[in-house]
C-alpha positions in Angstrom: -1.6 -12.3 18.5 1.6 -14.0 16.6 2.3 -10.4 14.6 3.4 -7.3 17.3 2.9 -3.9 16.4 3.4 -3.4 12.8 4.0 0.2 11.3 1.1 0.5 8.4 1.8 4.5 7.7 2.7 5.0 4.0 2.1 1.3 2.7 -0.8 -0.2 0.7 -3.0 -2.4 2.2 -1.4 -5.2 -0.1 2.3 -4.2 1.0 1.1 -4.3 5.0 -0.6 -8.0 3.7 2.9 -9.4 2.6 4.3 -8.2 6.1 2.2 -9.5 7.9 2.3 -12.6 5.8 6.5 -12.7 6.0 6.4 -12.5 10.2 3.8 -15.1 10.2 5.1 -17.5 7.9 7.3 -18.2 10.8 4.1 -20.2 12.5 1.5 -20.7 9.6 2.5 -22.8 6.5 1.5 -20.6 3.5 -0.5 -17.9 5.2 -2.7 -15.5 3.3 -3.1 -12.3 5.1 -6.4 -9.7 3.5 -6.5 -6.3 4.8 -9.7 -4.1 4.2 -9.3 -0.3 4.9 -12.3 0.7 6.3 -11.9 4.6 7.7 -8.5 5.9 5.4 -6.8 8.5 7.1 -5.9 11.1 4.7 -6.2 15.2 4.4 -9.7 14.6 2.3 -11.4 12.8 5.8 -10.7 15.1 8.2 -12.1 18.6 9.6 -9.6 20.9 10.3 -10.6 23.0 13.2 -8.4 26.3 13.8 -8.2 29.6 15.5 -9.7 30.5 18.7 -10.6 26.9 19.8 -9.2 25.1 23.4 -6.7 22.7 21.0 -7.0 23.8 17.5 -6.2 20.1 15.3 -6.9 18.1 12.0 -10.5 15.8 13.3 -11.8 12.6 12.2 -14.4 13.0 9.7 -17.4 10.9 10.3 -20.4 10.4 8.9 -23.3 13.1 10.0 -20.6 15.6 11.8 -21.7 18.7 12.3 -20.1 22.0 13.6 -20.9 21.0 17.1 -19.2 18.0 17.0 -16.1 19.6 15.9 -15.9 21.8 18.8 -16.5 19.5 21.3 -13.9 17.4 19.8 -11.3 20.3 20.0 -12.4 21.6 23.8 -14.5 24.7 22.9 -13.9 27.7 22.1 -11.2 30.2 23.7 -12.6 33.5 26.3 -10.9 35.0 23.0 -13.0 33.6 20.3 -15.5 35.5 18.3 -17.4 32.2 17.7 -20.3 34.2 15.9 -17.7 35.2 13.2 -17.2 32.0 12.4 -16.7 30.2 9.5 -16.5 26.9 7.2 -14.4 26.5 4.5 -15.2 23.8 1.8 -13.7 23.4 -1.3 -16.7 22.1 -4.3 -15.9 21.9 -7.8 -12.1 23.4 -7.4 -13.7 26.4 -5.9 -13.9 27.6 -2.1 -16.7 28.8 -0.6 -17.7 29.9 2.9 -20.0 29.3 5.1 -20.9 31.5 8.0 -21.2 29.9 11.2 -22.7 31.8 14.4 -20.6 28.8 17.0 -21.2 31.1 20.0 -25.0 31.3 19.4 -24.5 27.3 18.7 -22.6 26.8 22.1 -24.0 28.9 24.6 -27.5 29.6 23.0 -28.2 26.1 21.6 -29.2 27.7 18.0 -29.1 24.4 16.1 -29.8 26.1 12.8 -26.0 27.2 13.2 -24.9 23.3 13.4 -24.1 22.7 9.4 -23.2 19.4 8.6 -19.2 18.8 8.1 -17.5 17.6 4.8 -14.3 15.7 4.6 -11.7 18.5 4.0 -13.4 21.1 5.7 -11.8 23.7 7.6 -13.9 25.5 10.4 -12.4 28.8 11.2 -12.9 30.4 14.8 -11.3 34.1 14.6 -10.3 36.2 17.4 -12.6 38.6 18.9 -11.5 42.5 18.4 -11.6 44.7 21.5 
């Protein structure tokens, strides 16, 4: 409650420790600050979710996501979005691979053999449907 908002984008966990420590030196003799990242936000632990989706955006990763939670996350799918030509793209080994993803079967039919479990740095790909 002594420290206000402090911006922690771009520093280590031991550069945000000294700041904290500087502002509260002002009330604590000596104080010793330890910060412990516990979910990093990076590129490498989020889902990207793009295409035909309600609000296509970079996702939280979290342990045990699966393609259904992505969606839901984002708002569903677009009336323009050929969810059943869907796709995951994960990077293994320095090599992309796909994964093909049937999200309207997922959605609307509840085909849970469609729901494949997420990877940080994923990138699930709704395209729009041809007429």
């Amino acid at each position: 409650p002594l420290v206000e908002d402090m911006i922690a984008v771009g520093k280590t966990p031991a550069e945000l420790a000294r700041d904290i420590e500087a502002v509260l030196a002002e009330y604590v003799k000596q104080p010793q600050v330890n910060i412990i990242v516990q979910n990093p936000v990076s590129r490498y632990s989020q889902v990207k979710v793009v295409g035909q989706v309600a609000r296509p955006s970079p996702v939280p990763y979290r342990e045990g996501m699966t393609v259904l939670d992505a969606i839901l996350e984002v708002g569903g799918l677009t009336p323009f979005a050929a969810g059943n030509r869907a796709k995951v793209v994960r990077t293994e080994d320095g090599k992309q691979r796909e994964i093909k993803v049937k999200v309207d079967d997922l959605v609307n039919k509840g085909d849970l053999a469609q729901n494949v479990a997420l990877r940080p740095g994923d990138v699930l790909l709704v395209p729009e449907s041809r007429f």
